[in-house]
C-alpha positions as CSV (number, residue, x, y, z in Angstrom):
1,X,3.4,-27.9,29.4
2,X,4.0,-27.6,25.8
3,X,2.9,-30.3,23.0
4,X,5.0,-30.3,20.0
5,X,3.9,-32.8,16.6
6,X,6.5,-32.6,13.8
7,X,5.2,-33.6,9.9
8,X,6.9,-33.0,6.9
9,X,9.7,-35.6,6.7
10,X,10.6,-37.9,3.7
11,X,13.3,-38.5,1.1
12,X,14.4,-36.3,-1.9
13,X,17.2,-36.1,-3.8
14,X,20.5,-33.8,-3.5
15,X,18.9,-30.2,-4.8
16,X,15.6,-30.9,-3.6
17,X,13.1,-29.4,-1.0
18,X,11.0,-30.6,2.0
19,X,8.8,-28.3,4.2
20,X,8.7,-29.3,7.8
21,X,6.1,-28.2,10.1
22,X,6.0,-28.1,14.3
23,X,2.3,-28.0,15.6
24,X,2.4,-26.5,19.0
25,X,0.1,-26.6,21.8
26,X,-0.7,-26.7,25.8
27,X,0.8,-23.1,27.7
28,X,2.4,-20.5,25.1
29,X,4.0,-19.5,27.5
30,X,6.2,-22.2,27.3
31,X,7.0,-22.0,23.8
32,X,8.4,-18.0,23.3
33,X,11.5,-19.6,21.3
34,X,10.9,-22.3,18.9
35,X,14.1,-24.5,17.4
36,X,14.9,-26.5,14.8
37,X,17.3,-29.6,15.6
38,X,18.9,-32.1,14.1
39,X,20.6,-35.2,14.9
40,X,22.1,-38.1,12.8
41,X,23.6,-41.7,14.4
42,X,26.6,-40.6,16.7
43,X,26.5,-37.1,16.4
44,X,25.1,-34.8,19.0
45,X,22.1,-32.6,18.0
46,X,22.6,-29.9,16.4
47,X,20.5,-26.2,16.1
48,X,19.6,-25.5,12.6
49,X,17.0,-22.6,12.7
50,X,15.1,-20.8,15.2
51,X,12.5,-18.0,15.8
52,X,11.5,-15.2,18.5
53,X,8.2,-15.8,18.3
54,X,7.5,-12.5,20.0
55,X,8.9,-10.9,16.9
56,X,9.6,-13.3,14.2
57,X,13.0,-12.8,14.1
58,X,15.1,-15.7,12.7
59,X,18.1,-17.7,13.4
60,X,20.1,-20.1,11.0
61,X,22.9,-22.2,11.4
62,X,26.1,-21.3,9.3
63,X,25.6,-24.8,7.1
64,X,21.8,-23.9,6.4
65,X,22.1,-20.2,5.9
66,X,20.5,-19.0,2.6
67,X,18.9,-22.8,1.8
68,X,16.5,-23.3,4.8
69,X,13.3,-20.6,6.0
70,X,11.8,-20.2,9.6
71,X,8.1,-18.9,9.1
72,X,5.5,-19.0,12.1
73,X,2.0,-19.2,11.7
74,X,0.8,-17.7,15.1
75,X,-3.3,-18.5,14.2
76,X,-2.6,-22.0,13.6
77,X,0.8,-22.3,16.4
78,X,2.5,-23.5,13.6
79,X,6.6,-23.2,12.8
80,X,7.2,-24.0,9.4
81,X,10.6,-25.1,8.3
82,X,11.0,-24.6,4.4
83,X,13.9,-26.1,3.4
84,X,15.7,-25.6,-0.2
85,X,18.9,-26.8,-2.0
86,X,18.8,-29.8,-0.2
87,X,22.0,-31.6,0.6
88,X,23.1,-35.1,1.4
89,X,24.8,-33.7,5.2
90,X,21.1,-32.2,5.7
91,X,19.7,-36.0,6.3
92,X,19.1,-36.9,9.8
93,X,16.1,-36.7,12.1
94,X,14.7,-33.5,12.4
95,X,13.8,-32.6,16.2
96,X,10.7,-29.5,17.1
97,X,12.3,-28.0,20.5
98,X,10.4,-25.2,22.3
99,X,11.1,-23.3,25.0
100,X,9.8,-20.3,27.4
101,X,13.1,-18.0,27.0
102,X,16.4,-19.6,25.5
103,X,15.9,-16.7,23.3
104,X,14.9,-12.9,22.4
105,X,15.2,-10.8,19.0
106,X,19.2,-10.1,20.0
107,X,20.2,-13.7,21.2
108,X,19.1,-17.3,20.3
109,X,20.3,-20.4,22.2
110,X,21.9,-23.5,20.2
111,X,22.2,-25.3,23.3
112,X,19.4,-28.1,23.4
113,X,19.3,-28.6,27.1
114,X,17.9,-24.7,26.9
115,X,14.9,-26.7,25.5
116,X,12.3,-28.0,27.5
117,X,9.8,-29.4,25.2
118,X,10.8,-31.9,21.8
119,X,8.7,-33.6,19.2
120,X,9.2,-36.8,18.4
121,X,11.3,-36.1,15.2
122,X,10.6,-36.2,11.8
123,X,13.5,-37.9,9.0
124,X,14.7,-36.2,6.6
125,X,16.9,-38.3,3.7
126,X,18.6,-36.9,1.1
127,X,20.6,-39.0,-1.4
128,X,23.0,-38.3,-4.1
């Protein structure tokens, strides 16, 4: 089992940054990839970033690419999600997703089913 507790969330205008962050705990096992989702009304959720955290290799979506930063902590089991250049389609709730292998430093998994552990999300509002 896997605990996940997301912080970091809040409004900021168009340009602006926030900093996310994903405390995990229970079996690190569990947690070998580590996701970013997001998910607004009526939409399906959607992977925005991800890390191998065997190697710290990083995955972005196409519409964050160059505006959003995976980093890992490993002494704290921390994911940190730095993101820059903020833009109004960014807002939605921002989901923690772990899981033991939907990933390695050649491949990462956008599916969220392939995630077995979730935080409870974290919103994220941007305005014009």
């Amino acid at each position: 089992q896997v605990q996940l507790v997301e912080s970091g969330g809040g409004s900021v205008q168009a340009g602006g940054s926030l900093k996310l962050s994903c405390v995990a705990s229970g079996d690190p096992n569990g947690a070998g990839c580590m996701a970013w989702f997001r998910q607004t009304p009526g939409k399906e959720r959607e992977g925005v970033a991800g890390i191998y955290m065997r190697d710290a290799k990083t995955y972005y979506a196409y519409a964050v690419e160059g505006r959003f930063t995976l980093s890992q902590d490993m002494a704290k089991n921390t994911v940190f999600l730095q993101m820059d250049q903020l833009k109004e389609a960014d807002s939605g709730m921002y989901y923690c997703a772990a899981a033991a292998s939907a990933c390695s430093s050649l491949y990462f998994s956008w599916i969220s089913s392939d995630f077995t552990y979730w935080g409870q999300g974290t919103q994220v509002t941007v305005s014009a």
